[in-house]
C-alpha positions as CSV (number, residue, x, y, z in Angstrom):
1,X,156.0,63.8,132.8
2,X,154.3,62.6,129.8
3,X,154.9,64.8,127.2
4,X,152.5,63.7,124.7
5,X,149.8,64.0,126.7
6,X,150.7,67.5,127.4
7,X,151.0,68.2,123.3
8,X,147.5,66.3,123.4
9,X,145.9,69.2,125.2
10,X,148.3,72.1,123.8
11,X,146.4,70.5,120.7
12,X,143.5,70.8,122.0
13,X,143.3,74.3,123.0
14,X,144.6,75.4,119.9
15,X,141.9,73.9,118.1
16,X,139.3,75.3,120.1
17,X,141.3,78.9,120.0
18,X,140.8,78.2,116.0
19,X,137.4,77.7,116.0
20,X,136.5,80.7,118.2
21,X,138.5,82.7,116.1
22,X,136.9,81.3,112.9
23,X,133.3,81.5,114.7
24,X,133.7,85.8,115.5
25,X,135.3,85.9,111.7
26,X,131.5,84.7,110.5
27,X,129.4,86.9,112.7
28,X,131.8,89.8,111.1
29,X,130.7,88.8,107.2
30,X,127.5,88.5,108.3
31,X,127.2,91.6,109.9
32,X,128.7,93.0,107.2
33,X,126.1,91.6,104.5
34,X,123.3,93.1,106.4
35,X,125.1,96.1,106.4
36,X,125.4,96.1,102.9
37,X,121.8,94.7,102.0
38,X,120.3,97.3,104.3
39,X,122.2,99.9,102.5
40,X,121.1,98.5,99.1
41,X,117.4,98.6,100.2
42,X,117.7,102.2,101.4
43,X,115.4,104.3,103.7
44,X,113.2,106.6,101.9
45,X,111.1,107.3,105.4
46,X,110.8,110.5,104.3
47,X,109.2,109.8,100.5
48,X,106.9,108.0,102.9
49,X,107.8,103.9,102.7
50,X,110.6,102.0,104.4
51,X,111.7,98.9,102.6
52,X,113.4,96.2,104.5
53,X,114.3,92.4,104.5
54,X,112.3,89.7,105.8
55,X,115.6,86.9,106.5
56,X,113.2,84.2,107.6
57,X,110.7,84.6,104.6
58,X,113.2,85.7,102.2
59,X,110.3,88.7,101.3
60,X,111.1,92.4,100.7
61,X,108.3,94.2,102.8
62,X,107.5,97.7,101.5
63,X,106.3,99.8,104.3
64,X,104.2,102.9,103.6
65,X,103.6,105.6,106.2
66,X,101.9,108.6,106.5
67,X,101.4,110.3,109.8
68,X,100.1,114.0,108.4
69,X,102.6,116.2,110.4
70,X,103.0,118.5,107.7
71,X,101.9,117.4,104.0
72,X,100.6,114.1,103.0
73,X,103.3,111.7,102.1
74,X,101.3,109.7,99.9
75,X,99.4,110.4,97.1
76,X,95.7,110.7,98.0
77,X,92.6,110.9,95.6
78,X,90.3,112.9,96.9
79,X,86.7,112.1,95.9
80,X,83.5,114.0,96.2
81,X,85.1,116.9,98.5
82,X,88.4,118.4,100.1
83,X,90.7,116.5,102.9
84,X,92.9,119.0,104.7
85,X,95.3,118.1,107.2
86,X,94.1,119.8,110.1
87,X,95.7,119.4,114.0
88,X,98.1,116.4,112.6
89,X,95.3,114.3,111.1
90,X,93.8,114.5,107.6
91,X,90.2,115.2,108.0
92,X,87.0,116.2,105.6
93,X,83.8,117.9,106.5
94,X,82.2,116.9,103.5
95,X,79.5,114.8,104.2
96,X,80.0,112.3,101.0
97,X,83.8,112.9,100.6
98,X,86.3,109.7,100.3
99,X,90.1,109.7,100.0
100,X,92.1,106.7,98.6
101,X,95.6,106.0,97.4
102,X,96.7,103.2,95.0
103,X,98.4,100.7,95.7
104,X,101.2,98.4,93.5
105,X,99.9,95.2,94.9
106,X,96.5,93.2,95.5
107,X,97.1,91.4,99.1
108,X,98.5,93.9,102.2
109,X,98.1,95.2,105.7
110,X,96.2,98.3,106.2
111,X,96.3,100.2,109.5
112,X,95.1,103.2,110.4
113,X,93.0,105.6,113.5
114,X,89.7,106.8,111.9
115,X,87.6,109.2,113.9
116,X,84.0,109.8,113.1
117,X,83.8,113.9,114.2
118,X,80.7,114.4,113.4
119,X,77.0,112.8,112.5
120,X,75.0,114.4,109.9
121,X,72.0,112.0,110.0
122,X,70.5,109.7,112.5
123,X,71.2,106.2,111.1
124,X,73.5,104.0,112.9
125,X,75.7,103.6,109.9
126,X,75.9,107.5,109.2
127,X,79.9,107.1,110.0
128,X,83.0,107.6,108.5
129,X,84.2,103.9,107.1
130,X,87.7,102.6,106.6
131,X,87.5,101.2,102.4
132,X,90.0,99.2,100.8
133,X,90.2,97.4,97.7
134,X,89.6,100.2,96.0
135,X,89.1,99.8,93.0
136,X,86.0,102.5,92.0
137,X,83.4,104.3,93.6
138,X,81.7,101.1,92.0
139,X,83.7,98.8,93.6
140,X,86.1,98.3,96.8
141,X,85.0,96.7,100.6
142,X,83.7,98.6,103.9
143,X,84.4,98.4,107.2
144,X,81.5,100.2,109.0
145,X,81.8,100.9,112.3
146,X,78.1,101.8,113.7
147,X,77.1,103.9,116.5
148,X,75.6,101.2,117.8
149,X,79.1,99.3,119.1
150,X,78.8,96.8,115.7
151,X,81.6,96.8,112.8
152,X,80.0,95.3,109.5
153,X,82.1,94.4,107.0
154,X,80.3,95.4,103.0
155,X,81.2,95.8,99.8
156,X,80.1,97.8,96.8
157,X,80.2,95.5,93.8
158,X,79.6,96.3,90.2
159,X,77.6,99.3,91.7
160,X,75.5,97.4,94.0
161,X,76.0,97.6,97.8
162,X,76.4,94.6,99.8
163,X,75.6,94.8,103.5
164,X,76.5,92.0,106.1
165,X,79.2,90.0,104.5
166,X,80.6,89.6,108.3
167,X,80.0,91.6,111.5
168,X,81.2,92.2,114.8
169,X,79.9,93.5,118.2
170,X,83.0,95.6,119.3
171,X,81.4,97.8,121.6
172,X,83.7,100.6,120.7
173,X,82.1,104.4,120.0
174,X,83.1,105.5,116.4
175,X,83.1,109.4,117.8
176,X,86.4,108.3,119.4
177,X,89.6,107.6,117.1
178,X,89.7,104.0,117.1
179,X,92.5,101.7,115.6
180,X,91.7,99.4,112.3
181,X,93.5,97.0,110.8
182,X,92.8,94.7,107.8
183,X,94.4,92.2,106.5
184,X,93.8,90.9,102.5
185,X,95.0,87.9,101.3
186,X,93.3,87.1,97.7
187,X,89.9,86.6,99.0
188,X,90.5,86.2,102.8
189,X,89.9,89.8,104.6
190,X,90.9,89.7,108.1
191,X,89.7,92.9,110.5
192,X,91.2,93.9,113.9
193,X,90.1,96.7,116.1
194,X,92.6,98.1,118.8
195,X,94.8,95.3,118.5
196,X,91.7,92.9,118.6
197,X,90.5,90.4,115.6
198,X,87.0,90.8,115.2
199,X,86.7,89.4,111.6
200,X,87.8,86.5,109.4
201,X,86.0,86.3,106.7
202,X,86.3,84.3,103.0
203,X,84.6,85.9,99.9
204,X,83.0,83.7,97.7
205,X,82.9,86.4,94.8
206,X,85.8,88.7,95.8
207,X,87.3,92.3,94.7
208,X,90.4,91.2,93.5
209,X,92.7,94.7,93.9
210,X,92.6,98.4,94.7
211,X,93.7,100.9,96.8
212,X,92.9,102.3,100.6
213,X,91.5,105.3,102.2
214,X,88.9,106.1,104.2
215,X,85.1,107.2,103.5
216,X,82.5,109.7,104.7
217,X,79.3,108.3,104.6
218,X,76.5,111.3,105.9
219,X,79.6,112.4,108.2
220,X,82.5,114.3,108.8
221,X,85.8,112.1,109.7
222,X,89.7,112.2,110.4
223,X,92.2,109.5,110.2
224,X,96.0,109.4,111.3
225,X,99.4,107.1,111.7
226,X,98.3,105.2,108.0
227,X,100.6,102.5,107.9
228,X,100.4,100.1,104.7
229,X,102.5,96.5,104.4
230,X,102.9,94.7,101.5
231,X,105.4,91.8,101.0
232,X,106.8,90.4,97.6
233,X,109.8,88.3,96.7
234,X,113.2,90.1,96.0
């Protein structure tokens, strides 16, 4: 028998037992740093925002949530009339009323359902209109979703309003809750509905920052499930 091949292979498969064993010990510390980091970053779900870590982008992303169960987990302005949180949603009847919350940040993800309940003219655009940016009632963006199955992207800008900076055909009835999402990015604003991008759009003369909320406009509305994204580096 040739006895140093047979060391060769003993060899062999000790080296290879080694590095297994080496291999599980790294998955163990790294498991173990996430652990830790997760812990670190904490879970305030119930103060209304989640914070967690982005590993590929090396971001933080604050997560803030409220889903009006009970009381309102953020902290909402209420403008111009009285929000209520009636049936799980946080509705107005107030025909001019708007609600926003501030924001830390300029560029996030907005999502929300929004639910025109009720018309009090007979205009198209009498409807209750996701806002963001917010920084005044003299300044923040629109989204207007009409009667008439269009979403129209405006602005109110040093108190003057500015009507079709982009626009969409969606075909969706505002008199149903409907899903919105937008997207801002310095001046890029980008506008899904139910999961669908309808608008990319590029503002020459932009509002740089301000908060979110939502907007009677000649209407009564409800939103729900608010969800609010925003990145920044640990």
């Amino acid at each position: 028998m040739d006895l140093s091949a047979v060391n060769r292979k003993r060899n062999r498969f000790a080296q290879s037992g080694q590095g297994l064993t080496e291999y599980a010990l790294l998955l163990a510390l790294v498991a173990v740093v996430v652990i830790a980091a997760l812990t670190l970053l904490g879970d305030s779900t119930a103060l209304g925002f989640k914070r967690t870590l982005d590993g590929f982008q090396g971001q933080l992303q604050t997560v803030y949530t409220d889903l009006f169960d009970e009381e309102p987990l953020l902290e909402w302005q209420q403008i111009w009339g009285r929000w209520t949180i009636e049936n799980g949603r946080f509705t107005s009847s107030d025909r001019w009323s708007k609600v926003v919350t501030a924001l830390p940040v300029d560029d996030y993800t907005f999502s929300l359902d929004l639910q025109t309940t009720a018309t009090r003219g007979d205009n198209i655009w009498d409807v209750t209109r996701v806002v963001f940016r917010f920084a005044d009632t003299d300044n923040y963006y629109a989204i207007v979703p009409k009667t008439d199955g269009v979403m129209e992207l405006a602005k109110m800008q040093n108190g003057q309003w500015h009507s079709w900076l982009a626009y969409a055909n969606t075909g969706a009835d505002p008199l149903q809750s409907q899903n919105f999402q937008v997207t801002v990015e310095g001046a890029h604003i980008q506008v899904w509905q139910n999961g669908q991008l309808y608008i990319d759009y590029t503002d020459p003369n932009p509002i740089p920052s301000g908060g979110v909320g939502v907007s009677n406009d000649w209407s009564e509305g409800a939103m729900d499930n608010v969800q609010i994204t925003v990145s920044e580096q640990p």
